[in-house]
N, C-alpha and C positions, 0 to 999 in steps of 0.2 A: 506539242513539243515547243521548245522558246524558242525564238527568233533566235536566227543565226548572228546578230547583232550582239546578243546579250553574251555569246561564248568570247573567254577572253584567249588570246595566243599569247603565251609568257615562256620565259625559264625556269625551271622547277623549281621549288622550296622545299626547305625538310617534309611539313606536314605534309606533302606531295605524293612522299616515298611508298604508304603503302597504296592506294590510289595506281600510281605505275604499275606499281608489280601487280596489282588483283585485274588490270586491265591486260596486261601481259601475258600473265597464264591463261585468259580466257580466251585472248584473239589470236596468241601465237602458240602457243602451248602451257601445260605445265611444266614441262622440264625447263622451260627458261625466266619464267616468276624466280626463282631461284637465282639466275645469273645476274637477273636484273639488280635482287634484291642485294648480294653483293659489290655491283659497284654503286649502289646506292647509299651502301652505310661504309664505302670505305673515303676516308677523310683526304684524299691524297685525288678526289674526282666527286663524287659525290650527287644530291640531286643539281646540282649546278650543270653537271655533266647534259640532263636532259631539258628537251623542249616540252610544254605539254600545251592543251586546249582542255581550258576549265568550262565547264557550265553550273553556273553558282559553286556547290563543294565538289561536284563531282568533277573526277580526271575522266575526259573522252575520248583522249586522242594523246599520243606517247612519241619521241624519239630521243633517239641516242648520240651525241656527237662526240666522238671516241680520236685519240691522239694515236697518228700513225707518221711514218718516218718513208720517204720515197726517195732509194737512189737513182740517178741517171749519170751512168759510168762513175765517172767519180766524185759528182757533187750530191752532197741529200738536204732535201728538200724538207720543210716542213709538210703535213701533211693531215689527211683526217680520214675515218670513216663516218659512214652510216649506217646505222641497227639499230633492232628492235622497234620498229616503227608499225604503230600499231593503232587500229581504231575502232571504238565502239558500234555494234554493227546497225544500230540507228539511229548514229551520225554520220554515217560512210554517205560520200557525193555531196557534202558540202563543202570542202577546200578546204580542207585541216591539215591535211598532210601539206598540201600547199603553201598553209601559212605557216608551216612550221620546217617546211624546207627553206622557207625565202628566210626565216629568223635565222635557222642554223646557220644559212650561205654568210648573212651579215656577220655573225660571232666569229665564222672561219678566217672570213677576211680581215677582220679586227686582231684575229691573234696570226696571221700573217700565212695561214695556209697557202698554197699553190695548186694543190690537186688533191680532190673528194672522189673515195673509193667507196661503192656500194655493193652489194649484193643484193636483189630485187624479185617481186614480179615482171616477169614480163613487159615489156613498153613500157610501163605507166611512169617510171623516174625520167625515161626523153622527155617527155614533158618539162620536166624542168632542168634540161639543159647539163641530162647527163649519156652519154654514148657506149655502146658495145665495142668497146676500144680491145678489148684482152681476153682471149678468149681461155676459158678456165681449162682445169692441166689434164691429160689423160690420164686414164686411172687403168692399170692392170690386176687380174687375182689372182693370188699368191699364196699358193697350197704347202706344206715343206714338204718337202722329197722324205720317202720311207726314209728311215734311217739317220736322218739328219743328226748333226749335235754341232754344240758351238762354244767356244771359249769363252763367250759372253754370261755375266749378270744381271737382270735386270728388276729394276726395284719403280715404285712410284716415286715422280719427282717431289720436293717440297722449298719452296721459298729460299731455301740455302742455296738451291742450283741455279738461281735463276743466272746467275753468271755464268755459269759453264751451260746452260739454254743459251744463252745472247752469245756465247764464243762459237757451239756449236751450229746456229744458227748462220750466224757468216760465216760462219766458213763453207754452210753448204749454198746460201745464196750468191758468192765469190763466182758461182757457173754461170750467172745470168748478168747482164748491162741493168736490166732496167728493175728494180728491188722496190717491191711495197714492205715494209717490217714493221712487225707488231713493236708497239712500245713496252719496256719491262713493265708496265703498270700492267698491260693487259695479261704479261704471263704471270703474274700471280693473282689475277682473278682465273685464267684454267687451270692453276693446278687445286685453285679452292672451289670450282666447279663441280656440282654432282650430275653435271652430263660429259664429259671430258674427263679420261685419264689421260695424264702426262705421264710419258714412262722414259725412263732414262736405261741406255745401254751402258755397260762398264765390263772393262776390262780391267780383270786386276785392281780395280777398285776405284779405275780413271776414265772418267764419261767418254766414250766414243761415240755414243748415236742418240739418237732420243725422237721419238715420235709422239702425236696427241691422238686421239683414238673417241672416236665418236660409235657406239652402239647402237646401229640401226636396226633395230626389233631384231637384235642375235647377228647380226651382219655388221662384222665390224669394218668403217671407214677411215683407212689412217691416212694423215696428213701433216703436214708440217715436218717429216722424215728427214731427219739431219744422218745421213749413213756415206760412209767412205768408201764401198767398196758392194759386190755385190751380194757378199756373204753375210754382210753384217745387215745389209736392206732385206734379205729374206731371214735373217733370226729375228727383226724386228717383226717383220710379217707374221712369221708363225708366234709369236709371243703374244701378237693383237687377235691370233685367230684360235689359239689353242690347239689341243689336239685334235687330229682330224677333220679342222676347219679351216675354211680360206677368208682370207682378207682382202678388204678392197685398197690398194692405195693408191693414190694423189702422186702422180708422178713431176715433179718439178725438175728443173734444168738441175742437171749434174744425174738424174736417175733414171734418165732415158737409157741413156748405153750400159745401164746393168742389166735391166730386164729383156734383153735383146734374146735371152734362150729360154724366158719364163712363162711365154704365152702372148698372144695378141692384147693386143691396149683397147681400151674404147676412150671416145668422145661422145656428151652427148648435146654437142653442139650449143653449150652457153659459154654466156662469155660476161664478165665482171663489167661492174658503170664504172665510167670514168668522168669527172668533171673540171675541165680547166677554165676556172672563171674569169684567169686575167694570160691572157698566151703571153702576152709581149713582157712581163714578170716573170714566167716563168722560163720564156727565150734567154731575159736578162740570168738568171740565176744560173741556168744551166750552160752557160755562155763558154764558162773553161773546158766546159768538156763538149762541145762543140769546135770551139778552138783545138783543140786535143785531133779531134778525129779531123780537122782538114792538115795539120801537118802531119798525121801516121799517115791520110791515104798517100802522101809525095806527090801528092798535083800539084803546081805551081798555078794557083791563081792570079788573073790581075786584081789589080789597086781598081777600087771602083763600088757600087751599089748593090746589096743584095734588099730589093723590095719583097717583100712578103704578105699580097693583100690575102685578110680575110673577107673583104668583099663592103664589109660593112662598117671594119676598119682596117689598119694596117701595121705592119711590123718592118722597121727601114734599119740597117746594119749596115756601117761601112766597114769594106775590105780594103786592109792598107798590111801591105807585106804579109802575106798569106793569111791575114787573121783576123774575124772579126770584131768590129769594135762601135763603139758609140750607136748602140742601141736606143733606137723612139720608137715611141707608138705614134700614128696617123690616124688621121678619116679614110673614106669611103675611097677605096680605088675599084673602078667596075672593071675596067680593060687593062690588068698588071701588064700583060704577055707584053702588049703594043706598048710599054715603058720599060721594056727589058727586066719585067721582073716577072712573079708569080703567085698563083693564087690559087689558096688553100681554104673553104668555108669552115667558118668557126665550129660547125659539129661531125670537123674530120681533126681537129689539130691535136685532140689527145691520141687518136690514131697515129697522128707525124712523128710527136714526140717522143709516145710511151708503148707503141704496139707491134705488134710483131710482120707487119706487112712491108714498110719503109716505101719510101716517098713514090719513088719507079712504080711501085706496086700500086697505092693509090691513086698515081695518074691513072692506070692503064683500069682502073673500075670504075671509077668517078670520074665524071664528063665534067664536072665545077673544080677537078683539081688541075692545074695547068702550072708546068715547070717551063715552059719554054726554052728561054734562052741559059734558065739556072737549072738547070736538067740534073747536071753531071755535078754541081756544087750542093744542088738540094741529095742526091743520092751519097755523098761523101756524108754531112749534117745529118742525113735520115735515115740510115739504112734500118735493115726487119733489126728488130731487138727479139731477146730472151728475155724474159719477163717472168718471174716470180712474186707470183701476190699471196701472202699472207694472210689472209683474213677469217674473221672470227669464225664465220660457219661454210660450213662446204656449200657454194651453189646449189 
């Protein structure tokens, strides 16, 4: 085999394209050489989209860096995933994926990302400094009731909906503060997906619902369910599961309290990567709506310093008339508490920011998170968020 020396890490090129894909079908499937192959030739993302590891012509080693959009209350953040990350199985244990996570991090930051969303194996992404911040959504099954019927239509989506997708979309993520959304780029690679039905609900001939439907060996998985009500979440259901069948779906904020009389939920205890590679960027960003939540809660703060060590570095905000302001980042503060401040490790703060625990709750499991004296001002800044992620494939 060649020296590990000789394999290059680069970003893709055209002649790359089928290379990806013949590596893709083999290490991740066949059904997804196909999805690959798609946003490969489409001109608007293309091979520039992926990283690869060559060894002379061969592709050994694949990923994806895909454009995603992160709200936190009312500001959206730029953003990104990762998929499709894939490697020849005798080059696996040489640091491929390594080198082509540390390439992708640089591109993210270059076009000004704030936070990388994954879907993964198990551990192996903390490795490189991404955390179990969000835990994926309960999933209930959803049989229709003998007798059912519904006022509804429902047809496959096509590229003309994707506007009334992106309406119906927010309006059902409006239940959740903290919002990962797919880019319109990426709804028109699932509805030209041959693992993915997109299907739209219509009333009258006007979109009310719309779900994406994944086929697991005859067990259908719906998810991304944009439904108003609890009548139109189970015609969706039974449409994905046919007659006689039950559906599994993805229960996201807003579609907990319809299935309250449909059956028990499950969890099966995973939870989505999160990566924040610059906090005190994304403190700054998310800053109005931080401000936001310390005038709703009616505390009356004093004038004065909110430190925020991550240990290794820090985050300093001054509070002047209820509000913070003039945001730095710092060095190394080891003992925040004993300066009146507090201190959060760098692989909890997508937790502080983006997860559904909120700050109180952190302290009280992590012995390294310490609110001290900003107890009551980190728990206004942080409380548990709703969270809806978006992403390309079901955990």
């Amino acid at each position: 085999m060649p020296d590990h020396e000789e394999i290059v890490v680069r970003v893709a090129r055209p002649e790359d394209a089928d290379g990806i894909v013949a590596l893709v079908n083999d290490r991740i499937g066949t059904e997804d050489g196909p999805e690959a192959r798609i946003t490969l030739d489409d001109p608007r993302f293309g091979p520039g989209g992926w990283t690869v590891a060559v060894d002379d012509d061969r592709i050994i080693s694949v990923l994806g860096l895909f454009p995603a959009l992160t709200r936190v209350g009312s500001i959206t953040v730029q953003s990104a995933f990762i998929e499709f990350v894939a490697t020849a199985r005798e080059y696996e244990g040489r640091g491929l994926v390594r080198k082509q996570i540390e390439l992708a991090h640089r591109i993210s930051a270059e076009r000004g990302d704030l936070i990388m969303w994954m879907v993964g194996i198990p551990y192996f992404y903390r490795q490189f400094g991404y955390e179990y911040a969000v835990p994926t959504p309960h999933t209930v099954d959803l049989t229709a009731p003998v007798g059912a019927s519904t006022d509804l239509s429902f047809r496959e989506a096509s590229v003309d909906d994707i506007d009334a997708i992106t309406a119906l979309q927010g309006h059902m993520a409006a239940s959740a503060v903290i919002v990962a959304e797919h880019d319109q780029l990426l709804w028109s690679w699932y509805i030209a997906s041959p693992v993915y039905r997109v299907v739209i609900a219509e009333r009258e001939g006007t979109p009310v619902g719309m779900m994406r439907i994944y086929d697991d060996d005859g067990d259908p998985l719906v998810f991304d369910v944009a439904a108003g009500d609890p009548a139109t979440l189970l015609a969706l259901a039974t449409e994905a599961a046919g007659p006689d069948g039950t559906a599994t779906v993805a229960l996201r904020p807003g579609l907990e309290d319809f299935v309250a009389n449909f059956g028990e939920t499950d969890h099966d205890g995973y939870a989505y990567y999160v990566r924040v590679a610059d906090p005190c960027a994304l403190f700054k960003a998310v800053l109005p709506e931080l401000n936001f939540r310390m005038a709703d809660s009616g505390v009356e703060f004093e004038d004065g310093e909110l430190l925020i060590s991550l240990y290794r570095e820090s985050i300093t905000a001054q509070i002047r008339n209820g509000q913070l302001e003039s945001v730095t980042s710092g060095g190394t503060v080891q003992a925040p508490v004993s300066q009146g401040g507090c201190g959060v490790p760098p692989d909890l703060v997508a937790h502080l920011i983006l997860g559904p625990l909120g700050a109180l709750e952190l302290e009280r499991r992590h012995a390294d998170v310490l609110l001290g004296k900003r107890r009551a001002l980190m728990d206004v800044l942080f409380p548990p968020q709703t969270v809806d992620v978006q992403s390309w494939v079901w955990p």
